[in-house]
PDB file with one MODEL, atoms N, CA, C and O in Angstrom:
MODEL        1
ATOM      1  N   UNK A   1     163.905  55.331   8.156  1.00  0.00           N
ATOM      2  CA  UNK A   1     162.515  55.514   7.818  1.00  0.00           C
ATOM      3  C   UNK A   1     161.601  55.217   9.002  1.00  0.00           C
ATOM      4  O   UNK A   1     160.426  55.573   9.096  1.00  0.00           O
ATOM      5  N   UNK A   2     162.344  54.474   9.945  1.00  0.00           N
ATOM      6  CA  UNK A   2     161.455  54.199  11.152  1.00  0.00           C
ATOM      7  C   UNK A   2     161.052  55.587  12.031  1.00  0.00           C
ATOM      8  O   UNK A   2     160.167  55.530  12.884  1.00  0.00           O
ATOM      9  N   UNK A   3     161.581  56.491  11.823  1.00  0.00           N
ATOM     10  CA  UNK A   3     161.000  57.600  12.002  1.00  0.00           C
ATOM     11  C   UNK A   3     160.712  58.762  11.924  1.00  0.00           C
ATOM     12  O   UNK A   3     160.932  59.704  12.686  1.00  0.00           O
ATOM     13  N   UNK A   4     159.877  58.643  10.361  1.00  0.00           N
ATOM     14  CA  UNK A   4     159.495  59.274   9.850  1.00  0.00           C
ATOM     15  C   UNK A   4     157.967  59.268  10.212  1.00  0.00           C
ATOM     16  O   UNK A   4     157.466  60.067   9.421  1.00  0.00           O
ATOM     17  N   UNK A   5     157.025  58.782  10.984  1.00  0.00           N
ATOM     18  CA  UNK A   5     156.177  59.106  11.578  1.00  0.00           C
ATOM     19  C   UNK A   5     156.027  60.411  12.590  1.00  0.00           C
ATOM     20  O   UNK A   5     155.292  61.379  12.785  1.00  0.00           O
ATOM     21  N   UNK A   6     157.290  59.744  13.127  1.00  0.00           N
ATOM     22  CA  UNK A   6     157.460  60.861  14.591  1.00  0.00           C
ATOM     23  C   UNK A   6     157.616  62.271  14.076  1.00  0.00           C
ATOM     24  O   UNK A   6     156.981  63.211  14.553  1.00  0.00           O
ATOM     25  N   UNK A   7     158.701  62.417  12.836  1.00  0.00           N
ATOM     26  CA  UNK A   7     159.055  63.223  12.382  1.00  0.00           C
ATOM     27  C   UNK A   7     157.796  64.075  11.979  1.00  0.00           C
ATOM     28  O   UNK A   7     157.671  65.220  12.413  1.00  0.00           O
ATOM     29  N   UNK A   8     156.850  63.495  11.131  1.00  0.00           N
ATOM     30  CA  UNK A   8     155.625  64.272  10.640  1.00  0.00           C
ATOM     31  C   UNK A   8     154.904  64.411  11.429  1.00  0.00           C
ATOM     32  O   UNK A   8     153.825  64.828  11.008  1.00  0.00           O
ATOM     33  N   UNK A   9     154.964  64.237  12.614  1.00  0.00           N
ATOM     34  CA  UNK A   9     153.558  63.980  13.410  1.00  0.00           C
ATOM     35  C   UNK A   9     154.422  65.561  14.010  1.00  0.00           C
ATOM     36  O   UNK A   9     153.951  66.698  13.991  1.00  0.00           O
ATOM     37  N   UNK A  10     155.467  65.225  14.390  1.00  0.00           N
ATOM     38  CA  UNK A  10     156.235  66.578  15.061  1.00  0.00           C
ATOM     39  C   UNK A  10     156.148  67.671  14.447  1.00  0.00           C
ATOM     40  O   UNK A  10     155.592  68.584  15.057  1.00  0.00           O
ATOM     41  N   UNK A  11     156.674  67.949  13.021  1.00  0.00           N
ATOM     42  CA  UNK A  11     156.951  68.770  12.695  1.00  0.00           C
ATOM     43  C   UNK A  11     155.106  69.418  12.404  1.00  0.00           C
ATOM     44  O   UNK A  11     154.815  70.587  12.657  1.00  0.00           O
ATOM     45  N   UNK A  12     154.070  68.402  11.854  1.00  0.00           N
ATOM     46  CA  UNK A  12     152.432  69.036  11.648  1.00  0.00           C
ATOM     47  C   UNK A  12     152.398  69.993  12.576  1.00  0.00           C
ATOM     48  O   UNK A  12     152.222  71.192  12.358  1.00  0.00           O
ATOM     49  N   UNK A  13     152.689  69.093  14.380  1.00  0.00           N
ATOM     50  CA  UNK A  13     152.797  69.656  15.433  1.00  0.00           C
ATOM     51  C   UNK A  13     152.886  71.030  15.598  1.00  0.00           C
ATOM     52  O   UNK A  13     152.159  71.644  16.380  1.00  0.00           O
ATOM     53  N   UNK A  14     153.711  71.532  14.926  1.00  0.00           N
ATOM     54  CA  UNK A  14     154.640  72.653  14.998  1.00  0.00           C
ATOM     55  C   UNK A  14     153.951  73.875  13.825  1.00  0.00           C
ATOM     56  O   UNK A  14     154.331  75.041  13.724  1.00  0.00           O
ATOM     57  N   UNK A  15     153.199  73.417  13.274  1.00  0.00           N
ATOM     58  CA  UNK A  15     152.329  74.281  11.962  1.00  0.00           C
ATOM     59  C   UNK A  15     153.238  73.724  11.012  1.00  0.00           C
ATOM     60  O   UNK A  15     153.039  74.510  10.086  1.00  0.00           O
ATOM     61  N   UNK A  16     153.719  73.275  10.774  1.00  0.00           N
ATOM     62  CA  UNK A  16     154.751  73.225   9.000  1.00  0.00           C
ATOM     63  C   UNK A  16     153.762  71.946   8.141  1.00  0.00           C
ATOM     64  O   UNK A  16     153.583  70.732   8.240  1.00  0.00           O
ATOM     65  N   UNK A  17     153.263  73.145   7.227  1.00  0.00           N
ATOM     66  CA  UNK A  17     152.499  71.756   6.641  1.00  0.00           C
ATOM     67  C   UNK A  17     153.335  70.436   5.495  1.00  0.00           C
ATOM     68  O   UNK A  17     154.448  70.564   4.986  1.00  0.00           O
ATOM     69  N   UNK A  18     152.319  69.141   5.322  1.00  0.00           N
ATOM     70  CA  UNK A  18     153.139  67.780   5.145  1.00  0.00           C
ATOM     71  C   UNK A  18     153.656  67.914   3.584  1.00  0.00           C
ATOM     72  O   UNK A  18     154.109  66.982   2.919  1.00  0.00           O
ATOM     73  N   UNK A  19     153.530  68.937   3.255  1.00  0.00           N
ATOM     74  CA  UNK A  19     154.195  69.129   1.950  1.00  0.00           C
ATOM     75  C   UNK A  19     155.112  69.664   2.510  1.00  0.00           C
ATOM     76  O   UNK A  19     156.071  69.574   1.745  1.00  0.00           O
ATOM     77  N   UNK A  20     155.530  70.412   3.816  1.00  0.00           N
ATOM     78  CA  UNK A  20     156.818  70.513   3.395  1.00  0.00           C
ATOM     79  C   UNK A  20     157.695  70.031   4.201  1.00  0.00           C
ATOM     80  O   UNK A  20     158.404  70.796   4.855  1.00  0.00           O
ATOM     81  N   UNK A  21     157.763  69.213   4.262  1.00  0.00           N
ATOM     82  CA  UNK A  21     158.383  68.413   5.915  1.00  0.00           C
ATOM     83  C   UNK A  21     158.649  67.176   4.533  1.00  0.00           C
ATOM     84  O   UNK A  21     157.799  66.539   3.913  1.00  0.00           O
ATOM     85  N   UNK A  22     160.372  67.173   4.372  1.00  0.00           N
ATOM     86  CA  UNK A  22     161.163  66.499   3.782  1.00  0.00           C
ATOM     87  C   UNK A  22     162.535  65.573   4.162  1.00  0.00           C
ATOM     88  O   UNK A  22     163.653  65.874   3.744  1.00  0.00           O
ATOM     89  N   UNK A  23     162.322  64.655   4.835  1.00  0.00           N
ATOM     90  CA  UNK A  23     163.419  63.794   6.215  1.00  0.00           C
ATOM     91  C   UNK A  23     164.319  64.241   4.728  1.00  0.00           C
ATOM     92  O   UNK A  23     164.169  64.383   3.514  1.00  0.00           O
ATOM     93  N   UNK A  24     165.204  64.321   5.680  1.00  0.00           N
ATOM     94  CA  UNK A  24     166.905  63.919   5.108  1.00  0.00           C
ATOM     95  C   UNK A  24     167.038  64.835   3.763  1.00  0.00           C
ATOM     96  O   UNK A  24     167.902  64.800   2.886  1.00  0.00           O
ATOM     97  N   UNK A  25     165.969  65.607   3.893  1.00  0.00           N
ATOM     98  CA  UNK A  25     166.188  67.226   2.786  1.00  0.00           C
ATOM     99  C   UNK A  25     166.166  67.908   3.350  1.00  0.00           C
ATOM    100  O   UNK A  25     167.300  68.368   3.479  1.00  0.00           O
ATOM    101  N   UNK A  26     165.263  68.546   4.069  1.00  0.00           N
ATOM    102  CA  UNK A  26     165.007  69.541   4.283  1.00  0.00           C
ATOM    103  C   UNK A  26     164.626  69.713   5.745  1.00  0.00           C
ATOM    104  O   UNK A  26     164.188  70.815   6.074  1.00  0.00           O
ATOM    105  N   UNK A  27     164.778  68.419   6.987  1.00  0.00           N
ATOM    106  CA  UNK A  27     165.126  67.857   8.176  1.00  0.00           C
ATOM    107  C   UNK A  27     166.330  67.471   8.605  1.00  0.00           C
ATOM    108  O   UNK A  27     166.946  66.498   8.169  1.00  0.00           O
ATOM    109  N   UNK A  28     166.654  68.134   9.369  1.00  0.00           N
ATOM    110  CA  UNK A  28     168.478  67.773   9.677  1.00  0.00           C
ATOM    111  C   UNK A  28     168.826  67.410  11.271  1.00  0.00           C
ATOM    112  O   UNK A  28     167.933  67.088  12.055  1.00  0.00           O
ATOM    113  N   UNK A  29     170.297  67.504  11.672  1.00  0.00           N
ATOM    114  CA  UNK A  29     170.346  67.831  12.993  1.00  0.00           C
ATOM    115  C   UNK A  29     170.844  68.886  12.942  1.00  0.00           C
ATOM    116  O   UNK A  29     170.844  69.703  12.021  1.00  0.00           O
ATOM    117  N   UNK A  30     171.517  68.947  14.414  1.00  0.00           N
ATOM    118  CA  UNK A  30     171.718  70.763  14.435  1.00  0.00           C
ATOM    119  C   UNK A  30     173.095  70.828  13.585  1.00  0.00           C
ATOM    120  O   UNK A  30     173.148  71.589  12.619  1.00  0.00           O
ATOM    121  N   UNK A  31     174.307  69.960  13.974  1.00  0.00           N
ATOM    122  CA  UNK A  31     175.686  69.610  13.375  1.00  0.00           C
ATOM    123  C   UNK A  31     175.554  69.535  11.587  1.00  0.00           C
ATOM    124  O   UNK A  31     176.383  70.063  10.847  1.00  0.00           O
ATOM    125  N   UNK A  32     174.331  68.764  11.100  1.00  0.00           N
ATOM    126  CA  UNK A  32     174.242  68.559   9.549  1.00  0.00           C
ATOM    127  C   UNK A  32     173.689  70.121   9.263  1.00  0.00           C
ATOM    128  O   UNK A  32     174.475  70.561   8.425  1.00  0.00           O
ATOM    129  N   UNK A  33     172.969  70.877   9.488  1.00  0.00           N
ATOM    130  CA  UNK A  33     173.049  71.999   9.283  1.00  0.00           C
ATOM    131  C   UNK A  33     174.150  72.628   9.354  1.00  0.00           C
ATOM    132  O   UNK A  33     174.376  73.313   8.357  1.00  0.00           O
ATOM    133  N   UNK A  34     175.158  72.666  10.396  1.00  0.00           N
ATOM    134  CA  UNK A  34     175.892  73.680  10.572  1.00  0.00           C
ATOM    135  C   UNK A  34     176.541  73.207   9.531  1.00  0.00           C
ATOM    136  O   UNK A  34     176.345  73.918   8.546  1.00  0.00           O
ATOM    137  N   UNK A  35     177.471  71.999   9.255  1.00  0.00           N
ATOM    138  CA  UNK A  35     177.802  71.823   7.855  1.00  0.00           C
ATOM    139  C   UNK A  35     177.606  72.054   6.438  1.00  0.00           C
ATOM    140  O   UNK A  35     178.372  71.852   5.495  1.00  0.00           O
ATOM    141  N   UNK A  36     176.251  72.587   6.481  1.00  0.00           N
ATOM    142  CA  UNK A  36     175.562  72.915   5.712  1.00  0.00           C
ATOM    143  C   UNK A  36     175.581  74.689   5.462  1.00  0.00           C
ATOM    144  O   UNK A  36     175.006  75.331   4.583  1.00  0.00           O
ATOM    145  N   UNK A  37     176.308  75.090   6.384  1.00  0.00           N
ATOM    146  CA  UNK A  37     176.189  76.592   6.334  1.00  0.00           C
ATOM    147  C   UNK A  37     174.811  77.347   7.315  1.00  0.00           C
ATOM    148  O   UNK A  37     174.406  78.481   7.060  1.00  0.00           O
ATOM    149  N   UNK A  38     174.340  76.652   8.215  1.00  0.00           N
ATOM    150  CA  UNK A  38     173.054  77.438   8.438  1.00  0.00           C
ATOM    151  C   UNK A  38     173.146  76.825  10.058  1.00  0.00           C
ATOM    152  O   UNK A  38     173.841  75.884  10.440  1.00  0.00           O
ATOM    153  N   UNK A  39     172.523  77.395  10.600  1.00  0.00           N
ATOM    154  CA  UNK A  39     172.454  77.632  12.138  1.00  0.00           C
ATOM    155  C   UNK A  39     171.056  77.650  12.710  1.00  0.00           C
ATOM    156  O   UNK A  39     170.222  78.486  12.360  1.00  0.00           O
ATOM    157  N   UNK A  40     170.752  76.410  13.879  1.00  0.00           N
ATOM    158  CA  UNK A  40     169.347  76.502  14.256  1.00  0.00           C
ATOM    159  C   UNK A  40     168.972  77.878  14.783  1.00  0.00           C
ATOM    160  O   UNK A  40     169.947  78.429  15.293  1.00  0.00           O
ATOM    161  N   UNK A  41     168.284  78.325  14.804  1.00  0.00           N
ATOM    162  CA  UNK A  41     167.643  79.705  15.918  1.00  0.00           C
ATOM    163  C   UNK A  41     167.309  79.621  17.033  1.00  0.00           C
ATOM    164  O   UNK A  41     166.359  78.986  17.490  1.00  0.00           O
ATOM    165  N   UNK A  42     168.155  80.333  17.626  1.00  0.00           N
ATOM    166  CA  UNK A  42     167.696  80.531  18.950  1.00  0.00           C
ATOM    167  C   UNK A  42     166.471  80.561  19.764  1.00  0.00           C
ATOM    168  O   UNK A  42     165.765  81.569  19.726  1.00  0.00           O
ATOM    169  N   UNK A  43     166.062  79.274  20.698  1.00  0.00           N
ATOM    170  CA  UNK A  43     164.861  79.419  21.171  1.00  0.00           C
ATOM    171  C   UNK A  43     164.176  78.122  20.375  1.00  0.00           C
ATOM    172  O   UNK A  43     163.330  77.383  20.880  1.00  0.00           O
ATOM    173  N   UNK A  44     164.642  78.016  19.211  1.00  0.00           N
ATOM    174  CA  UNK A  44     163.684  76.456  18.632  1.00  0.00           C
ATOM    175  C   UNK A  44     164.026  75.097  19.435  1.00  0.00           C
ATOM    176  O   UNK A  44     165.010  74.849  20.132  1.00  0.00           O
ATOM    177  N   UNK A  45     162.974  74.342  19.139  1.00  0.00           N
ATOM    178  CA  UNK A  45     162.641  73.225  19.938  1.00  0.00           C
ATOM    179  C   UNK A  45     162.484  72.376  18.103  1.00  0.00           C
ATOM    180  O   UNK A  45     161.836  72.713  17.112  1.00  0.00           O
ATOM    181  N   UNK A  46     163.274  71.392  18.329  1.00  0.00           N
ATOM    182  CA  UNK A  46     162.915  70.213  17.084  1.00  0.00           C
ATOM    183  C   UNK A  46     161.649  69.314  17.482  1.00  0.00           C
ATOM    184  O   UNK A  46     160.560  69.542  18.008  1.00  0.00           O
ATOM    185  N   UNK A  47     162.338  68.130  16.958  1.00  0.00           N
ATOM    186  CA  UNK A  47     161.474  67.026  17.091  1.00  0.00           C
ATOM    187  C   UNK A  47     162.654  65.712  17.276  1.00  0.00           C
ATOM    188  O   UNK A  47     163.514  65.512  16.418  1.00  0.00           O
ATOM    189  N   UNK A  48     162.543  64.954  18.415  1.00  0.00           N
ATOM    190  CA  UNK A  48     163.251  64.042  18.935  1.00  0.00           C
ATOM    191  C   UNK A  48     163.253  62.305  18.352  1.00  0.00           C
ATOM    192  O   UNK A  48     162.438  61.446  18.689  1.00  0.00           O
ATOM    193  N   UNK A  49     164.236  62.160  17.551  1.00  0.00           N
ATOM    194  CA  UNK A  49     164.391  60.702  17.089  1.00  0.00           C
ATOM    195  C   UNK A  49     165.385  59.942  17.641  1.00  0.00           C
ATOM    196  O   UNK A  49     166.126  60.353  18.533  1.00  0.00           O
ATOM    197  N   UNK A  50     165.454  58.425  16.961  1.00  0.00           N
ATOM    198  CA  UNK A  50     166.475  57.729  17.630  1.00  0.00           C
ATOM    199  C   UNK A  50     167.141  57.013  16.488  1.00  0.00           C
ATOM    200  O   UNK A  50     166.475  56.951  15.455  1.00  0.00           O
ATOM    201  N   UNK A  51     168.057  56.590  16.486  1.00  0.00           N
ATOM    202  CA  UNK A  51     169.410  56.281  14.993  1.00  0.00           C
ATOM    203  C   UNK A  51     169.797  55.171  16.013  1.00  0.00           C
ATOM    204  O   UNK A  51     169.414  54.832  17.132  1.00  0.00           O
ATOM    205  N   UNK A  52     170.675  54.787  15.167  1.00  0.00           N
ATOM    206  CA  UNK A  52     171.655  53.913  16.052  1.00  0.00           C
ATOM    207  C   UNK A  52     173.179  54.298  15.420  1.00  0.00           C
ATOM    208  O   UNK A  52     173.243  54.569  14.221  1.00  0.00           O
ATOM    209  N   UNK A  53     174.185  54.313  16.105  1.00  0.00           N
ATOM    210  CA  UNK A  53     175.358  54.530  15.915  1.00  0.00           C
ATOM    211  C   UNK A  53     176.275  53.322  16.330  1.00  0.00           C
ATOM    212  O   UNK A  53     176.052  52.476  17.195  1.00  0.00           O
ATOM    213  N   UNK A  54     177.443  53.461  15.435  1.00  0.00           N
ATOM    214  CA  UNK A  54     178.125  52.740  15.708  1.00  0.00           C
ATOM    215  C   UNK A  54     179.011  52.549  16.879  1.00  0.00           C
ATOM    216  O   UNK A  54     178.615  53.354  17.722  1.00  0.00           O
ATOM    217  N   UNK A  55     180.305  51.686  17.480  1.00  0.00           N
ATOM    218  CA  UNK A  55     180.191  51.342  18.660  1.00  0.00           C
ATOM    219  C   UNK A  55     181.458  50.151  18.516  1.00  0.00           C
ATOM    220  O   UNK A  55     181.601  49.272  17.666  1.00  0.00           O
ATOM    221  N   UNK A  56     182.345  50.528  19.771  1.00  0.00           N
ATOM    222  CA  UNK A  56     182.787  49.284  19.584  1.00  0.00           C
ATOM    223  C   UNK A  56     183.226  49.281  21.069  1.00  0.00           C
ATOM    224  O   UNK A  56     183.401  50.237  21.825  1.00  0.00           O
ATOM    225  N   UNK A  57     183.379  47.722  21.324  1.00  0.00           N
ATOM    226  CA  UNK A  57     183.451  47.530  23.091  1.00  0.00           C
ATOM    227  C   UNK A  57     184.931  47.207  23.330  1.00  0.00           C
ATOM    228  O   UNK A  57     185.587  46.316  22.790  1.00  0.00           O
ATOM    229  N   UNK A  58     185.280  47.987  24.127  1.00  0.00           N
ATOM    230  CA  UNK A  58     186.863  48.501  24.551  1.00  0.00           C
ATOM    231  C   UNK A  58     187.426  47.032  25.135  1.00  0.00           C
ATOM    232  O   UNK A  58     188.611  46.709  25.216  1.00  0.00           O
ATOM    233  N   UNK A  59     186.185  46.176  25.544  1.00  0.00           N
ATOM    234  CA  UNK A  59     187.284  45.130  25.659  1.00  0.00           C
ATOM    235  C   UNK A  59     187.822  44.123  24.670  1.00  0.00           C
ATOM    236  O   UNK A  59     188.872  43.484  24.739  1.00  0.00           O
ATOM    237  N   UNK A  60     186.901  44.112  23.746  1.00  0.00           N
ATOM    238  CA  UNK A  60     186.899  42.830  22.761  1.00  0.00           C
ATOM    239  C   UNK A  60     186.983  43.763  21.030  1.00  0.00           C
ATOM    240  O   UNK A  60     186.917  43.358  19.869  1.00  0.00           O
ATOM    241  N   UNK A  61     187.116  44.818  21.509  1.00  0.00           N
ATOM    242  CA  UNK A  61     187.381  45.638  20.047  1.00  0.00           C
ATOM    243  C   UNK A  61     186.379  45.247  19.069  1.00  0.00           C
ATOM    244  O   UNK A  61     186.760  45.394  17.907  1.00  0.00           O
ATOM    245  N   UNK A  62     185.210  44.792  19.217  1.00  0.00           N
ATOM    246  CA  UNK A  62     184.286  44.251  18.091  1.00  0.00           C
ATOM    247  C   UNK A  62     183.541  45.334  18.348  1.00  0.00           C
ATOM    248  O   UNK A  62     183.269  45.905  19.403  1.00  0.00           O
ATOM    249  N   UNK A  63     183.105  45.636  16.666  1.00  0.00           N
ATOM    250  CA  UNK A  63     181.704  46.219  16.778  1.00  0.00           C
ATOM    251  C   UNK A  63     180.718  46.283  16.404  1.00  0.00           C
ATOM    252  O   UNK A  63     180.524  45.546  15.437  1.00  0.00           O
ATOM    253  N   UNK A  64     179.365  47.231  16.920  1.00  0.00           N
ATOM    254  CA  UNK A  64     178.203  46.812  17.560  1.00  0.00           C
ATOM    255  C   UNK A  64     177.494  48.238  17.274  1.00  0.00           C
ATOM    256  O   UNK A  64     178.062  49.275  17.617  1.00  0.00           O
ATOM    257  N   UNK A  65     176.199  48.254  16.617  1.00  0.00           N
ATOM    258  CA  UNK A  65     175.280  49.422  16.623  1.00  0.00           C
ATOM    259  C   UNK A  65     174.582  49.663  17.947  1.00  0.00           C
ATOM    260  O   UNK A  65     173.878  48.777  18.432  1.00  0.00           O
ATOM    261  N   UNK A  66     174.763  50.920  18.596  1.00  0.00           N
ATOM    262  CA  UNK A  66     173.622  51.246  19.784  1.00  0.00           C
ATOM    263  C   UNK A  66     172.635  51.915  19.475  1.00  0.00           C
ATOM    264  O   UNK A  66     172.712  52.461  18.375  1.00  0.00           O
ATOM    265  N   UNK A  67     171.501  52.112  20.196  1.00  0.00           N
ATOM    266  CA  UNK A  67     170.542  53.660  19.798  1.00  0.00           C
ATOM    267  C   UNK A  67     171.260  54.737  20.476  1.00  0.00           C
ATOM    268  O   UNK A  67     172.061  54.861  21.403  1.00  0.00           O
ATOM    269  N   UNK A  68     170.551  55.567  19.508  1.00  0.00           N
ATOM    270  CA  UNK A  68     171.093  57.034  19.973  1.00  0.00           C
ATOM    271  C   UNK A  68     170.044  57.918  20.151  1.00  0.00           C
ATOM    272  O   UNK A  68     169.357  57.760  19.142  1.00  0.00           O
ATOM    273  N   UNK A  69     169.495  58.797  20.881  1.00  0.00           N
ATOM    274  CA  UNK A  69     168.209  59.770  20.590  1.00  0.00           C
ATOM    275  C   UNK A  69     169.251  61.550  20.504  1.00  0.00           C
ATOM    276  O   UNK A  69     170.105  62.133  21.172  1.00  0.00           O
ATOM    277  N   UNK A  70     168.458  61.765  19.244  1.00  0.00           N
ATOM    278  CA  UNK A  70     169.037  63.403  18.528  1.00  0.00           C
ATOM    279  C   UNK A  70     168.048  64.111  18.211  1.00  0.00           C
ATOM    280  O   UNK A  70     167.048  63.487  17.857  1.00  0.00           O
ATOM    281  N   UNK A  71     167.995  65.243  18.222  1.00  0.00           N
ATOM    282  CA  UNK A  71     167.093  66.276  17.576  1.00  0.00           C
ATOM    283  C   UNK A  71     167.186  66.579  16.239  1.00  0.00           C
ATOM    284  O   UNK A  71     168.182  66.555  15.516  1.00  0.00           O
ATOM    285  N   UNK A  72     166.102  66.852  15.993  1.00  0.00           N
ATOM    286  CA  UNK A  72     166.094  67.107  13.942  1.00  0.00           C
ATOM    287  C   UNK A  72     165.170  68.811  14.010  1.00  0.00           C
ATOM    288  O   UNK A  72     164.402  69.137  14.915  1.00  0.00           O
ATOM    289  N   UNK A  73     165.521  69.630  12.844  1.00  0.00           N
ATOM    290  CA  UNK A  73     165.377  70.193  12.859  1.00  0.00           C
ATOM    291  C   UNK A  73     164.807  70.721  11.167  1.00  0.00           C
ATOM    292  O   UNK A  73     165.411  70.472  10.124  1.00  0.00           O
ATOM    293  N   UNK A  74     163.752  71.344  11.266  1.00  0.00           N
ATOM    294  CA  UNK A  74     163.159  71.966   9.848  1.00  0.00           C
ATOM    295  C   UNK A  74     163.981  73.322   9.049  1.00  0.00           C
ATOM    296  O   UNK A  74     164.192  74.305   9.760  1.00  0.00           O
ATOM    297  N   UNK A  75     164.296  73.356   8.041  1.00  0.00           N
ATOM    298  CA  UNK A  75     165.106  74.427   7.664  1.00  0.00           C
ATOM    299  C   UNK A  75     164.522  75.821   8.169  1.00  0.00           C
ATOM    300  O   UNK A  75     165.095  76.903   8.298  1.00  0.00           O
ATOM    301  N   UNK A  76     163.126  75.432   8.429  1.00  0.00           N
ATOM    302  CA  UNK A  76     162.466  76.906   8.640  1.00  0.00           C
ATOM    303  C   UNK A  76     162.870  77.522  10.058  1.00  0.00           C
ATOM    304  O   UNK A  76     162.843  78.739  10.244  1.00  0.00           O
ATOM    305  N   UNK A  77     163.180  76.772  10.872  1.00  0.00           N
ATOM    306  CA  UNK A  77     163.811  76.841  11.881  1.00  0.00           C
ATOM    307  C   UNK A  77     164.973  77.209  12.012  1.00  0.00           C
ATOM    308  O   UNK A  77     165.271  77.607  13.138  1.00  0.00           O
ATOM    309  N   UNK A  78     166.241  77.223  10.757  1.00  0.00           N
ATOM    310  CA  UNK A  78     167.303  77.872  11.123  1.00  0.00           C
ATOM    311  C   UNK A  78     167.507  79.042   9.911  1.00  0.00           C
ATOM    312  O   UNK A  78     166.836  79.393   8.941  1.00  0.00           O
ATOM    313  N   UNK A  79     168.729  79.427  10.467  1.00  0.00           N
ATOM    314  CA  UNK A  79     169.070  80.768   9.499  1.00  0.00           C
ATOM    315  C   UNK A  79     170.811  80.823   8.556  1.00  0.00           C
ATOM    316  O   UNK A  79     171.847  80.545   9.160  1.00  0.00           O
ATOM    317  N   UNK A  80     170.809  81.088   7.564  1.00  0.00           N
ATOM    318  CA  UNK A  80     172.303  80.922   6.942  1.00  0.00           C
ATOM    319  C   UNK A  80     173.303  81.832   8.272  1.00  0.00           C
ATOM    320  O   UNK A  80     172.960  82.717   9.054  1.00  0.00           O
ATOM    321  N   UNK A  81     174.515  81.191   8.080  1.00  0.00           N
ATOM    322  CA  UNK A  81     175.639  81.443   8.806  1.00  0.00           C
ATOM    323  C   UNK A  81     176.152  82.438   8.170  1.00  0.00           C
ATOM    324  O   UNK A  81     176.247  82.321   6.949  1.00  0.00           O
ATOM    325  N   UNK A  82     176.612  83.662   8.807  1.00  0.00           N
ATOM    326  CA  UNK A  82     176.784  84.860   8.324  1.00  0.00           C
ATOM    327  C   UNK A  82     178.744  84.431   7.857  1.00  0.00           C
ATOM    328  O   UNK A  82     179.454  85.285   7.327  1.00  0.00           O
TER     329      UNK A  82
ENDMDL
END
């Protein structure tokens, strides 16, 4: 939820109005789409967040969340996978 600011501020950015700009519905990455059956379009530009992922340190085998920065993407932006 920490960024879901960025997210709306990005996607307004972009013309998509705040009714329809839906994190984690209808905002994805490019990989959760493709899983999804659908494919970003060629030429789109998202909107840039940061997650943290998991992690573990090769010497001591423990693990540890890092940040990560990924692109998210609006459904309107991609197209079903033929």
């Amino acid at each position: 939820m920490a960024n879901y600011p960025d997210i709306f501020r990005g996607f307004l950015d972009k013309g998509i109005p705040a009714q329809e700009i839906k994190p984690r519905e209808n905002i994805l990455t490019f990989n959760a789409w493709k899983a999804l059956g659908r494919t970003v379009k060629k030429g789109e530009h998202g909107v840039k967040v940061f997650t943290f992922v998991k992690a573990t340190n090769k010497e001591t085998g423990e693990e540890y969340s890092r940040p990560h920065a990924t692109t998210v993407f609006h459904i309107s932006q991609t197209n079903p996978l033929n």
